[in-house]
Backbone as JSON, one array per atom type, in Angstrom:
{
  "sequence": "XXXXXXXXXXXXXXXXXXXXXXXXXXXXXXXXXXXXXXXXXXXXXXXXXXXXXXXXXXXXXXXXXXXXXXXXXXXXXXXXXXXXXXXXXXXXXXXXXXXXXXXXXXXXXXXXXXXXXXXXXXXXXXXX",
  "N": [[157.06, -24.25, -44.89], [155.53, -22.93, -41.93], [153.8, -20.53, -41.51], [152.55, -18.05, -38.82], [149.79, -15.56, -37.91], [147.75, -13.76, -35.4], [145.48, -11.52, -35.25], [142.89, -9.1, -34.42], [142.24, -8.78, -31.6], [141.59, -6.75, -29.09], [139.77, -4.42, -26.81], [136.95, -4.48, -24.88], [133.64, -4.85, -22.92], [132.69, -6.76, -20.19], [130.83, -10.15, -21.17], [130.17, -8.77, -23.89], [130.96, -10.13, -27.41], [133.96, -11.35, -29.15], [136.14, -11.62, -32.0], [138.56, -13.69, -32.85], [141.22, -13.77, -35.48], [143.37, -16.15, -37.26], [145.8, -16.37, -39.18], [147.4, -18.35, -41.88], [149.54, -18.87, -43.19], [151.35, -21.47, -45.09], [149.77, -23.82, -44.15], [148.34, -24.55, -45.26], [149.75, -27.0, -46.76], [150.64, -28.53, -45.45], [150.28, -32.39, -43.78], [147.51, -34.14, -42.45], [148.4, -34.78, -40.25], [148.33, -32.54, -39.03], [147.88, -29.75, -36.87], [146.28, -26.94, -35.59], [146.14, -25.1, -32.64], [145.25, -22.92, -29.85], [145.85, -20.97, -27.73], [145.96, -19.24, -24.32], [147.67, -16.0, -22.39], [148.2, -15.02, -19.56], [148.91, -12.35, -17.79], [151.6, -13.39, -15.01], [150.49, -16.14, -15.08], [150.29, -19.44, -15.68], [150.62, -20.4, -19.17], [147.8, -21.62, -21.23], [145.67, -23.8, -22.85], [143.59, -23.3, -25.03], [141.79, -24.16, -26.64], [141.2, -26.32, -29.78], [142.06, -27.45, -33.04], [141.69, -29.7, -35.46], [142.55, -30.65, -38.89], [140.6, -31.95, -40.08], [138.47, -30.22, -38.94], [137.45, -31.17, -36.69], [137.26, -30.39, -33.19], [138.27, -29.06, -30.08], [137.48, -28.41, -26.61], [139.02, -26.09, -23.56], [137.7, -27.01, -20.56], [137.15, -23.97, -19.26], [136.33, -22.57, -21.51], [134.61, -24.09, -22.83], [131.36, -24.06, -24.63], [131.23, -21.27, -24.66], [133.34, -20.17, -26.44], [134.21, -20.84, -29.7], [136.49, -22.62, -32.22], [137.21, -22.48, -35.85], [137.72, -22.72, -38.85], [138.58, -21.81, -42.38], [137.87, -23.95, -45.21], [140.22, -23.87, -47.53], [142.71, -23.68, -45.27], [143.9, -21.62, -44.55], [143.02, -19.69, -43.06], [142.29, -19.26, -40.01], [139.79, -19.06, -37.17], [138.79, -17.64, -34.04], [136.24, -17.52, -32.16], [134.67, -15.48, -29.57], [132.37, -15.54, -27.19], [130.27, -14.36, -24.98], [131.97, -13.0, -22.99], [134.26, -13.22, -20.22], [135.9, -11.0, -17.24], [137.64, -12.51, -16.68], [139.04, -13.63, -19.11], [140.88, -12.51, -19.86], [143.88, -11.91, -21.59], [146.73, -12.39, -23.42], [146.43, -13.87, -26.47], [147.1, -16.5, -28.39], [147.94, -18.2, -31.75], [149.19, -21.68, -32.86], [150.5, -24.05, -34.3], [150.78, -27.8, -34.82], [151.21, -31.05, -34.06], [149.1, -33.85, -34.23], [148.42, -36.13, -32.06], [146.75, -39.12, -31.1], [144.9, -39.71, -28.44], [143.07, -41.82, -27.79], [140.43, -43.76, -28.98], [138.46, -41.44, -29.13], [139.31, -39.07, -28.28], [141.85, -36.46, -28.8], [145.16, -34.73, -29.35], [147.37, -31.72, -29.5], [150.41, -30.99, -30.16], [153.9, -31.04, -29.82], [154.84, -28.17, -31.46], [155.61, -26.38, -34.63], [155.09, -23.92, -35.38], [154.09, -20.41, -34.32], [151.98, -18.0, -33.77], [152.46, -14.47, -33.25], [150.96, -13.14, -31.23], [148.17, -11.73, -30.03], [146.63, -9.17, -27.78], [143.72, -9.38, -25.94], [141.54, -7.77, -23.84], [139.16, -7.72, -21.29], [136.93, -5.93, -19.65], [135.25, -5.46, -16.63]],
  "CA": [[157.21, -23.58, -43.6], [154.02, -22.17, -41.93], [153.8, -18.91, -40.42], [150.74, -17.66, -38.26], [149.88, -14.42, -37.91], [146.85, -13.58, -34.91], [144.64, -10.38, -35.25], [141.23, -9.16, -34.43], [141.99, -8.44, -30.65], [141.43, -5.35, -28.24], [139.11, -4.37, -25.61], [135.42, -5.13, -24.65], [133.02, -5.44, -21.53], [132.19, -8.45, -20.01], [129.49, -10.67, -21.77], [130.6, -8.99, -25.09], [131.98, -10.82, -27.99], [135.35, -10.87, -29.91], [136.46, -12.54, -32.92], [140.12, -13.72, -33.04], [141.75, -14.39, -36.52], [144.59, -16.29, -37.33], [146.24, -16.34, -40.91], [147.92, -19.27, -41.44], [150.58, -19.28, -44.18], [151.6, -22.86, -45.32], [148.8, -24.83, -43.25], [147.43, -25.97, -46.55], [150.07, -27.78, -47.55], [150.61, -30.05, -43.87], [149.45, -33.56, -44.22], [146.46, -34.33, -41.81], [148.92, -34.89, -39.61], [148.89, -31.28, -37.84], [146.16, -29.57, -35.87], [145.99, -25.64, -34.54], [146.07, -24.62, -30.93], [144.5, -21.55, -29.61], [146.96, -20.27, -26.21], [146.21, -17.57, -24.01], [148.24, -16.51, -21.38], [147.38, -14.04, -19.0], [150.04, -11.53, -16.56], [151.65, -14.2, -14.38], [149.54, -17.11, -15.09], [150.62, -20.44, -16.89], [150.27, -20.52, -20.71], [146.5, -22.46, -20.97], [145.15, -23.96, -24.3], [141.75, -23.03, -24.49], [140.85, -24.82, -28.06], [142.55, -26.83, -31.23], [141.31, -27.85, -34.57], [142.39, -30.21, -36.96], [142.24, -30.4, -40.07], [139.09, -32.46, -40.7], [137.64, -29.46, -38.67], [137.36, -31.52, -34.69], [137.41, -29.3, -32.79], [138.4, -29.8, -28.03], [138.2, -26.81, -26.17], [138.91, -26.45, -22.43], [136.43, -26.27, -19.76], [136.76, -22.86, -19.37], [135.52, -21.6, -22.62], [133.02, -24.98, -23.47], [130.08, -23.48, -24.66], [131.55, -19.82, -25.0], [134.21, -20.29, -27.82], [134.15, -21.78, -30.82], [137.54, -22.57, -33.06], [136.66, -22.5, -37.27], [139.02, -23.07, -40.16], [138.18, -21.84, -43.73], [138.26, -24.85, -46.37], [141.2, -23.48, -47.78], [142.77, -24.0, -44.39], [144.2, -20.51, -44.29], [142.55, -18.89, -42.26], [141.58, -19.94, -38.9], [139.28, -18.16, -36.01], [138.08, -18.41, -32.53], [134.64, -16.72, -31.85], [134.76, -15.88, -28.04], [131.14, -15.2, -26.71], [130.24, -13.82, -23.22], [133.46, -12.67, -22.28], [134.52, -12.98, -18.72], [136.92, -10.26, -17.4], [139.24, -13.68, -16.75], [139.24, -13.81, -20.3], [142.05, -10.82, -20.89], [145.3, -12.22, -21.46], [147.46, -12.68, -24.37], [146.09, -15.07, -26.61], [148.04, -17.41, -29.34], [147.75, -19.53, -32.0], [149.95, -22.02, -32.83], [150.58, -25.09, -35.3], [151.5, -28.68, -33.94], [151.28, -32.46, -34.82], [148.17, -34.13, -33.83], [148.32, -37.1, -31.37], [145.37, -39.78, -30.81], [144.92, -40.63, -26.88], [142.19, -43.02, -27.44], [139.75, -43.82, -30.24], [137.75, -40.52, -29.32], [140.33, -38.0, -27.88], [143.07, -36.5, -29.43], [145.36, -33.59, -28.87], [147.87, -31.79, -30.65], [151.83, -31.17, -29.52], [155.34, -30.49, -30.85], [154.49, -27.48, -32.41], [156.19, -25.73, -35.53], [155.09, -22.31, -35.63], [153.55, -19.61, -33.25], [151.92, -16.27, -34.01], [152.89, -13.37, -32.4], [149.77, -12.72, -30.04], [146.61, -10.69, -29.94], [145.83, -8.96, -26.68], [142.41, -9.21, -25.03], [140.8, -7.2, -21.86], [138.03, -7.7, -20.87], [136.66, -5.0, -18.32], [134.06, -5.83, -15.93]],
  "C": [[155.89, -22.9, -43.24], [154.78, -21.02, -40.32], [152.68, -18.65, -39.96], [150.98, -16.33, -37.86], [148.54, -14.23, -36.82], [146.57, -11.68, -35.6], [143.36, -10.34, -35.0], [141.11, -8.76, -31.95], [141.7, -6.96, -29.84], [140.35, -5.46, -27.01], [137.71, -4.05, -25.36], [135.05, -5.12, -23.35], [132.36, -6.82, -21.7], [130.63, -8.61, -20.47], [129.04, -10.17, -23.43], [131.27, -10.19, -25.91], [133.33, -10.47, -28.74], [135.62, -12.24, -30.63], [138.1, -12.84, -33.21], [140.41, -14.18, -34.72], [143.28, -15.24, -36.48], [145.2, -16.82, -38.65], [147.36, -17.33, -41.14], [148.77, -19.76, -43.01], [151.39, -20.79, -43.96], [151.3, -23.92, -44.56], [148.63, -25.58, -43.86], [148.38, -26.43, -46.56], [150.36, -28.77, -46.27], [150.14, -31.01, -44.42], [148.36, -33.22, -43.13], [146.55, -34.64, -40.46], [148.93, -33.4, -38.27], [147.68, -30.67, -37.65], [147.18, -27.68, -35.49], [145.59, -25.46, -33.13], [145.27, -23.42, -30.59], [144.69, -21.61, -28.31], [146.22, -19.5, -25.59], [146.8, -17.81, -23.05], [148.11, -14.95, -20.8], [149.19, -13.88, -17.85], [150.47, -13.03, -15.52], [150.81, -15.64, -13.88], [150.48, -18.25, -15.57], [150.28, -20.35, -18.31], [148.75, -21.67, -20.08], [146.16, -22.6, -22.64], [143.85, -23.74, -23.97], [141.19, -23.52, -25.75], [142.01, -25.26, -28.92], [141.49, -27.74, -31.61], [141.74, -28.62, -35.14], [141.88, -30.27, -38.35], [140.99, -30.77, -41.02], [137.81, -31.56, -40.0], [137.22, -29.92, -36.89], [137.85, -30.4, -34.55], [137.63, -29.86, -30.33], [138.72, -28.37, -27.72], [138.44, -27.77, -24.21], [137.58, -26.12, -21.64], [136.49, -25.09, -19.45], [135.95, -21.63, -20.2], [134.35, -22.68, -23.0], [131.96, -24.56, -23.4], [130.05, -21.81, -24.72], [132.17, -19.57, -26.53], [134.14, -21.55, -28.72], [135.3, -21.8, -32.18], [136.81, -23.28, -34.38], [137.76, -22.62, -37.56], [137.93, -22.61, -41.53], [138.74, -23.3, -44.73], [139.51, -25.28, -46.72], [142.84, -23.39, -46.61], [143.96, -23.14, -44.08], [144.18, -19.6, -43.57], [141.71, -19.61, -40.96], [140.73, -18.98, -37.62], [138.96, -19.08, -34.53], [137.12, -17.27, -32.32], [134.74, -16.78, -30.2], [133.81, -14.94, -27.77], [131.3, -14.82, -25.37], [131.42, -14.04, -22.61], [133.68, -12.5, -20.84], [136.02, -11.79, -18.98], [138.42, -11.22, -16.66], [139.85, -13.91, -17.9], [140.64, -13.08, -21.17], [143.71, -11.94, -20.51], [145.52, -12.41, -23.25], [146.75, -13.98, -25.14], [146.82, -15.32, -28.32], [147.42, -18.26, -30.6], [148.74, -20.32, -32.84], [149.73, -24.01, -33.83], [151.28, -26.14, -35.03], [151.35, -29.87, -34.7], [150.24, -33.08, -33.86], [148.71, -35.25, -33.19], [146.76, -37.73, -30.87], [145.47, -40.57, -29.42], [144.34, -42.09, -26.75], [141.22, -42.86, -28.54], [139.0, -42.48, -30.08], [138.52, -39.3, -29.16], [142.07, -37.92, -28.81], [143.92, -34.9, -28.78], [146.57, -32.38, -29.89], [149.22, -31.32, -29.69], [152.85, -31.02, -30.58], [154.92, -29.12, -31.84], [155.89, -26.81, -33.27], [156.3, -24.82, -35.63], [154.18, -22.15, -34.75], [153.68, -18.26, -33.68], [152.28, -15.59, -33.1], [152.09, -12.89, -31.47], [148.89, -11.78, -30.16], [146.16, -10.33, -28.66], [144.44, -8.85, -26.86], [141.97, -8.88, -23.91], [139.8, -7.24, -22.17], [136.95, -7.28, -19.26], [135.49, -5.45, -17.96], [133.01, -4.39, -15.89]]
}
């Protein structure tokens, strides 16, 4: 059974950074089969993925953060982060991460879906 746990959020001005964690009880043992998400979802918005990892370490963010954030994994595949550079104050919302089953669109793209487990959330503001 995998459990996720986020931490590492709070509040910052724009063009700061912030480091998200996410602790990821019974990741290791998945096959190769499952991939991490990274949610946020902001006051009356849609839920938005803004990054996901798998296990060999790929990594797809969205265009909103490409070239801001960057989703990691420790080895041990326990511990997972998202590094979020020059923070916009669009950036503040609730943010997730969440454990799924990888899917391959096309020999280069992939994505990940059906998920299993979902941490409890880490707010982020980010004041202008």
């Amino acid at each position: 059974q995998v459990q996720l746990a986020e931490s590492g959020g709070g509040s910052v001005q724009a063009g700061d950074s912030m480091r998200l964690s996410c602790a990821a009880s019974g990741y290791s043992s998945t096959s190769n089969r499952y991939c991490i998400a990274w949610f946020r979802q902001a006051p009356g918005r849609d839920r938005e993925e803004v990054a996901r990892i798998d296990r060999a370490g790929r990594t797809r963010y969205s265009e909103s953060v490409t070239g801001r954030f960057t989703a990691t994994q420790d080895s041990a595949k326990t511990s997972l982060s998202l590094q979020m550079n020059r923070l916009l104050p669009e950036d503040t919302a609730m943010y997730y991460c969440a454990a799924g089953v990888k899917y391959w669109r096309d020999d280069d793209d992939w994505y990940c879906s059906e998920y299993i487990a979902w941490g409890q959330g880490t707010q982020v503001t980010v004041s202008s």
